[in-house]
N, C-alpha and C positions, 0 to 999 in steps of 0.2 A: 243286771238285766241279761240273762239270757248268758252269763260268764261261764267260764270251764272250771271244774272243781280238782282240784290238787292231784285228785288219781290219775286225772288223764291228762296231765300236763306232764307226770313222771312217766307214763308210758311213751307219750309222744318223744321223752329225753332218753329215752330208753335205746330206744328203736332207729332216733336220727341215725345218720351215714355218722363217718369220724368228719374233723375239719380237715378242709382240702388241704392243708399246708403238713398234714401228717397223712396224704397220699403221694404215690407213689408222682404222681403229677407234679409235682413241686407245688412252688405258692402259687397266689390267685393271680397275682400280675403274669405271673410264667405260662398261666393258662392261658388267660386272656389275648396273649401276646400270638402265641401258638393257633389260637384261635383264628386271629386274625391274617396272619402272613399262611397260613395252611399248616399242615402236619409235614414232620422233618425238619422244620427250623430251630436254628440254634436256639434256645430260650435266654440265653445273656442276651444275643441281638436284637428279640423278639422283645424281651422287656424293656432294651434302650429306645429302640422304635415306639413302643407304646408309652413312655415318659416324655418321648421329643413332641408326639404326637399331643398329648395330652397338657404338657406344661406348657407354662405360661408363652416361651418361646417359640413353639414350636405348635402350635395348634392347627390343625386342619392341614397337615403335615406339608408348612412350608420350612423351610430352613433355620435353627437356629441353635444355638449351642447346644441342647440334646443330639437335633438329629442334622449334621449338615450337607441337608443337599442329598443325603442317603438313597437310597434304591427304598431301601424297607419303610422310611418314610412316606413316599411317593405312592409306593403299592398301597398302602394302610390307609391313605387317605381317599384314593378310589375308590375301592370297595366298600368304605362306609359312607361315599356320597351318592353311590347309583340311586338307592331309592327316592332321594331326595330332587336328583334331576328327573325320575319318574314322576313326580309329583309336580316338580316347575311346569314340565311337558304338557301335564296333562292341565294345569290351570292354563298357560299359554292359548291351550288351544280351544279352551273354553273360553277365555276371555274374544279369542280371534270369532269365534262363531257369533258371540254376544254383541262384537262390536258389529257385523258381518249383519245383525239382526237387527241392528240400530241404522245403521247405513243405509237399508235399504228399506224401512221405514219412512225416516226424512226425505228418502229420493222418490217415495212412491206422496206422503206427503206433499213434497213442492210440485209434484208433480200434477197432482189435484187441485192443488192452489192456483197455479199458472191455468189451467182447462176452467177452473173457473172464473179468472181475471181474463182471459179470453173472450170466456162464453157471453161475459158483461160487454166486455167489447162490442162485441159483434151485434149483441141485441141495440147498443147505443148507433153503429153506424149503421145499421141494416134498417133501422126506423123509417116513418115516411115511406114506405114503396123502395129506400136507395137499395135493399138487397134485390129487388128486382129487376131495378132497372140497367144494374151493376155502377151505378155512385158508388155503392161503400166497397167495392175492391180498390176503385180511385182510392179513397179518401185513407184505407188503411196501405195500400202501396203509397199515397205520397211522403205519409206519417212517417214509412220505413227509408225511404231512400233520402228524406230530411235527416232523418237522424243519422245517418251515415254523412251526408254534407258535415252538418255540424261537426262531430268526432270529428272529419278532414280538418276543419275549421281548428276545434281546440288545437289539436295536434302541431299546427301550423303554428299559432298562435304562442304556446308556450312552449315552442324552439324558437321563433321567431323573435318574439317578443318579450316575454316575461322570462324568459331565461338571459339576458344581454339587458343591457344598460341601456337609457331610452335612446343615447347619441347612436347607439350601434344599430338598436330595433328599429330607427327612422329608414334607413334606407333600403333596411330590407323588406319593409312592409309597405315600401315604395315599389319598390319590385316586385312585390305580391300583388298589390294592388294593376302594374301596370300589364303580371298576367293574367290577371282578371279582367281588365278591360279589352286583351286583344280579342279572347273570342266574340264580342261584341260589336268591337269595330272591322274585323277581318272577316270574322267569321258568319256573324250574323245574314249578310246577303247569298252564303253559301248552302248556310245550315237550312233556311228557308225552303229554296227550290230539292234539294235533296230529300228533304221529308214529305214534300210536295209530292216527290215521287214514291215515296212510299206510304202512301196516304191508304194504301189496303193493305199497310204493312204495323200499324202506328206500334198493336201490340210485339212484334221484332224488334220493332226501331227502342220503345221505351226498354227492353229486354236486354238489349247492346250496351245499351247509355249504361245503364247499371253494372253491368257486368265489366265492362271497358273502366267503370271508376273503382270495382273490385280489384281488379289486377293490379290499376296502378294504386291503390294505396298498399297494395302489397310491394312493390314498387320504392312508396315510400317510409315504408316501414325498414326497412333496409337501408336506406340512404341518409334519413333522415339524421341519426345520430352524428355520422361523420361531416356533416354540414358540409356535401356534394353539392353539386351544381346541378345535376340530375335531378335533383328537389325541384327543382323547376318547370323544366319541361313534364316532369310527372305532373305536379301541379297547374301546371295547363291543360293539361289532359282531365284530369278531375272536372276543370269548372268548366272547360268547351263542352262534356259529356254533359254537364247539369246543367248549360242554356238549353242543350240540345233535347233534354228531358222536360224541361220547363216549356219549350215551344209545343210539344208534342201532347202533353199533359193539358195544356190549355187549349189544343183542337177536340180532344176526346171527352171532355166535360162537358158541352156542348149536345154531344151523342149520350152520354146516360140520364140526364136529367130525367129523375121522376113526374110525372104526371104531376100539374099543379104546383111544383117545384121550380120558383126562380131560378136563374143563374148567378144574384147573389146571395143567394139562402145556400145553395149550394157550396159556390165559394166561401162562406163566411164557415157552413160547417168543416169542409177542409181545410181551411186553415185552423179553427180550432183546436182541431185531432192535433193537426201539426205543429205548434205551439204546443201541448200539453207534452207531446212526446221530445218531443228538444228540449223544455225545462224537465223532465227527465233523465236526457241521458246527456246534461251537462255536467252536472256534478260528479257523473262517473266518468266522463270522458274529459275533466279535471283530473281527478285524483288519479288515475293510470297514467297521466301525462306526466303527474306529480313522481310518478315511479320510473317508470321510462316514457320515452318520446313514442318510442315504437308501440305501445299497448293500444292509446286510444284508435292507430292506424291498423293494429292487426283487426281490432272488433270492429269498425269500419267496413273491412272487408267481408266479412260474416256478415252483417248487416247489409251490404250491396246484393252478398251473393242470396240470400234471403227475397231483395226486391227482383231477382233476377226472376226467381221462381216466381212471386207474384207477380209481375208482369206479365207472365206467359198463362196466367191463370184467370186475365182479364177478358168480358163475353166478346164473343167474338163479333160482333154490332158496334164495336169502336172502331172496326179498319173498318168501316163502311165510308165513302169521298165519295156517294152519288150527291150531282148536281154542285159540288163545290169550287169556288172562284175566289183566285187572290182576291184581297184587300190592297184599299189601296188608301193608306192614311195621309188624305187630301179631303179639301172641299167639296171637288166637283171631280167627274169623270176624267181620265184622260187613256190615249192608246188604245179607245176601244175597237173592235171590229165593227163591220155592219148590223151582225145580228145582235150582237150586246145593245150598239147605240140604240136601237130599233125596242129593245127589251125595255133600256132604260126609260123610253120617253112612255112606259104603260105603270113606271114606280111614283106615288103620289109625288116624292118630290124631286124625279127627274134624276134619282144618281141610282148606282148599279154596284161597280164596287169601289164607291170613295164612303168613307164615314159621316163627311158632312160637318158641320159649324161645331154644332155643337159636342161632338163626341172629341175634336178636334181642341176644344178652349178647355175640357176635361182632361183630354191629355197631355197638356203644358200645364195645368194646373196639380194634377197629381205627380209629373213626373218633378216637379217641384220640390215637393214635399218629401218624394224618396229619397232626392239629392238632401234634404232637409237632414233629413233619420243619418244616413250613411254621413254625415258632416257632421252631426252631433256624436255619432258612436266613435266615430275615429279621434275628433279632433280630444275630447276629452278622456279619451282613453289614453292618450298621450301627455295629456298637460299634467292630469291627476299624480302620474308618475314620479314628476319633479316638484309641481307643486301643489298647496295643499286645500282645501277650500270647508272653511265650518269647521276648521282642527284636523278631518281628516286627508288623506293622499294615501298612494298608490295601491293596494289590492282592494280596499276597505270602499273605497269611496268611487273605485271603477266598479265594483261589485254589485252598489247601492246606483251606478247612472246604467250599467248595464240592466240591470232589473227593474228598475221605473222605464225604459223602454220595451221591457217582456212585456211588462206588465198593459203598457199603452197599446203594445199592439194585438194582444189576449182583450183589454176590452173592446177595440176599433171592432175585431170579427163578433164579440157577442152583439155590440149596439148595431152594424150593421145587420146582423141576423134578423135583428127583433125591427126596423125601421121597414125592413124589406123594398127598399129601392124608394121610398116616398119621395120626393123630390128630390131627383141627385143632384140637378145644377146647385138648388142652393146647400144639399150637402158640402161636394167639392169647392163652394164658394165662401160657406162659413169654416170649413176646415182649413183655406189658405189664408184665411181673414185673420182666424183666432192663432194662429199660428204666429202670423206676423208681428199680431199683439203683444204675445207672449215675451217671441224674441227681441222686441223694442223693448220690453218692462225690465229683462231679463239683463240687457246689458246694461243699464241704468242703475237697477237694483242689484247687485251680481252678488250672490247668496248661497247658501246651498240649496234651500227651498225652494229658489224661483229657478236654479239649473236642472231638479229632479222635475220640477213642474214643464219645464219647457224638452226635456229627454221623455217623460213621458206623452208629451204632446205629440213627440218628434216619431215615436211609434203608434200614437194613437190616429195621427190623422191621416198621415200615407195610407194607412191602413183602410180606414173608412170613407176613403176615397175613393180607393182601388175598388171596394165592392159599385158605388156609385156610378166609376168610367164604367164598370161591367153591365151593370144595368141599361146605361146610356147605350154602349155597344147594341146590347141584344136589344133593348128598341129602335133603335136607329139606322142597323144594317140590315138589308134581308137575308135570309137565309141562307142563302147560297156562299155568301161571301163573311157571315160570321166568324164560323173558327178560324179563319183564316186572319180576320182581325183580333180574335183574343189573343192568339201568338203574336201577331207581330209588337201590339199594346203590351205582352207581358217582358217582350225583349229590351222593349223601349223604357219602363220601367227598373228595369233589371240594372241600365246601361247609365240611368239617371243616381243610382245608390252611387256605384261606383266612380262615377264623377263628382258627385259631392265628398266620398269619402277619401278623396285623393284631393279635393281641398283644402279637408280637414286635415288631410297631413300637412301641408305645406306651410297653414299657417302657425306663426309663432306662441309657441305655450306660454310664454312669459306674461303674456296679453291677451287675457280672456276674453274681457271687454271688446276689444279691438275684433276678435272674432267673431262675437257677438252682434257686433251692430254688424259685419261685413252679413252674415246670416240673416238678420232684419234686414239689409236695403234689398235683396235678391226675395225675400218673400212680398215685401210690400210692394216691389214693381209688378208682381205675378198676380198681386189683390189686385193690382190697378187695370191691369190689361184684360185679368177676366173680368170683374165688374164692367170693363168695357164694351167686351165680347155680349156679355151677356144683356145691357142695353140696347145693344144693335141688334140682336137677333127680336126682342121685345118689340124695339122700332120696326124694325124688317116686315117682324108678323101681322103689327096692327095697319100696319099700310098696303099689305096685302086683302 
């Protein structure tokens, strides 16, 4: 096919050059060699260099019985790599622009991802009129600065607690606990008249709060590892800052209520949000914790420093305080001047700013039931650790009682949402009722089913309680003197967790039971007394 024919294959032998090794050149390696190291080099040298080079020892002209260590091997092997670093160079910096194109793909991706898990957002809380009325800046600032409590929380938690042995973790979440309750008992009567005074101030003051828990978890993020003592007082400063927000938060709720919009439809929707977004950023504010102590505290801080900007982005119609009057959580009036008492006796039932019977046997009955939640979460968060209940103990089975309390108090805000305040007395009376039941069955039968039944009771009924006192509030107080009783009711609240939960530490883990019934005699005295309350006020009205 297409072969060369004999004549011109003797031409072509005719006409070659001689062979290089009968030119004046010497032989091929002597060229080769020459070739390499430049013109003028010795050709003995030049061909030991290109054998060190080449054999098996000596390849890519490192050292080895050809060439050792030599100059001329060193040279011979640069020059025949340049191209080859030309070509690394040039993939390098293709692969850099490729990844460089990938990078910021994904970034522009997550970035459309987030604007649209946003945009959903926002169409969920802006619903109902709340973007009008500014509800859903509430509702997603309180979501934000919740989820930085919590991170404080975990953080706390597993230094405190799950990093130490439960004998060590007792006293120090003794300690936590007891600086959790001083802003409540010190501070509460302080915190009050202070924001009183800046009642045309609320959006500054809620701006403070956030910012002041920013710092110090930076604070704590720092301290925390070396197990300072500084942990402490930072940590007071945390929780005095979040009554201080919780008071403030529960006067300006009040002021955006949508048209048509209860005050517990409202609060069941914030809480909501706030619940979805703390079983959120627990699992990450876990596992950071799980890496160091300091992570879940620095993003803490990002997170406050976040609420800070949104607080200052709330309409300006919440620092409005015309016509507003402490509360006064009593029955009947007292201290008043001439022109109040004079006011009061034009209000149907003769009081001004006391809340009266019944918002009054609501709030010894819910605050009850907080104390109830904070004695269930603590006390078996502790027992669990040492011993074991249904097979399992310690992470597995705190895991399982702290989730059937998420869980209770995620449905308390949806059932409350959907009842919309229908009879709150007998809400807050069958929620202490069934409560009590519970924890009577519960020590009797001591189980794992009947402790997840009675933990998630334990977050379900405080919960749909708390919308009920709210409802009781806003019909029961006039206007003037409302948010002034949601704050002081959300403090009192606040201060009932924390005394049950410092119960729940005291008592002994060894003795579930034993805890158990002491939980049941304290709920079934609170059925008795309100059942009682609530007779006499029945009695009261029909004889009137």
């Amino acid at each position: 096919m297409g072969g060369r024919d004999k004549a011109s294959e003797q031409v072509d032998h005719d006409t070659a050059p001689p062979p290089l090794e009968d030119t004046a050149l010497g032989s091929p390696a002597d060229l080769h060699a020459t070739e390499a190291l430049g013109p003028g080099a010795d050709p003995a040298a030049a061909t030991q260099a290109v054998s060190g080079e080449n054999g098996p020892e000596g390849s890519h002209g490192q050292d080895g019985p050809g060439n050792p260590g030599g100059p001329a091997g060193s040279t011979g092997s640069t020059g025949s790599s340049a191209p080859g670093d030309k070509k690394a160079a040039g993939r390098n910096a293709a692969w850099m622009r490729q990844t460089g194109s990938v990078v910021k793909h994904g970034a522009d991706e997550a970035k459309d991802a987030a604007d649209a898990v946003y945009g959903r957002i926002q169409r969920i809380t802006h619903a109902e009129g709340a973007g009008q009325s500014g509800l859903a800046p509430v509702i997603e600032l309180n979501a934000v600065v919740a989820t930085g409590d919590l991170l404080v929380t975990v953080a706390l938690a597993t230094s405190l607690f799950f990093s130490v042995q439960p004998g060590e973790a007792r006293p120090k979440v003794a300690l936590y606990l007891l600086v959790t309750m001083v802003p409540f008992v010190i501070l509460a009567p302080v915190i009050g008249p202070v924001l009183d005074r800046l009642r045309g101030g609320r959006r500054f003051a809620m701006a403070i709060t956030a910012l002041v828990r920013a710092l110090l978890a930076l604070v704590l993020a720092k301290t925390i590892a070396s197990g300072s003592l500084a942990v402490y007082p930072a940590a007071f400063g945390c929780l005095a800052a979040s009554r201080a927000y919780g008071v403030s938060r529960s006067a300006v709720i009040p002021r955006v209520l949508p048209v048509g919009t209860s005050l517990v439809r409202a609060n069941s929707r914030i809480n909501l949000f706030t619940l979805i977004a703390t079983l959120v950023a627990t699992p990450i504010g876990y596992g950071l914790g799980k890496l160091n102590h300091a992570l879940p505290l620095l993003l803490a801080a990002l997170v406050f420093f976040a609420g800070t900007w949104l607080a200052l982005r709330l309409p300006k119609h919440v620092d409005s305080d015309a016509g507003e009057v402490s509360a006064q959580l009593r029955r009947e009036d007292h201290g008043l001047d001439e022109n109040e008492r004079t006011l009061a006796q034009t209000m149907p039932d003769k009081r001004l700013r006391s809340v009266g019977v019944s918002v009054l046997t609501a709030l010894r009955a819910t605050g009850a039931l907080r104390a109830f939640a904070g004695y269930m979460a603590l006390y078996f968060a502790f027992m669990l650790r040492t011993n074991s209940i249904g097979g399992l103990r310690n992470l597995t089975a705190i895991g399982l009682v702290a989730g059937a309390i998420a869980v209770g108090g995620g449905l308390g805000s949806l059932v409350g949402g959907w009842l919309k305040a229908r009879a709150p007395e007998g809400i807050v009376t069958g929620c202490v009722t069934i409560s009590a039941i519970v924890a009577v069955l519960t020590a009797f039968y001591y189980n794992l089913p009947m402790v997840l039944l009675a933990c998630g009771l334990a977050g379900l009924a405080p919960s749909l309680a708390k919308l009920s006192l709210d409802a009781m509030i806003q019909r029961d107080t006039v206007e003037q003197v409302r948010t002034s009783a949601f704050a002081k009711s959300e403090t009192l609240m606040q201060l009932c967790w924390v005394l049950g939960a410092g119960l729940g530490l005291v008592m002994p883990s060894s003795h579930p039971v034993l805890a158990l019934s002491v939980c049941a005699v304290w709920l079934c005295v609170v059925t008795l007394l309100t059942g009682k309350a609530l007779t006499d006020q029945h009695s009261a009205a029909k004889a009137s």
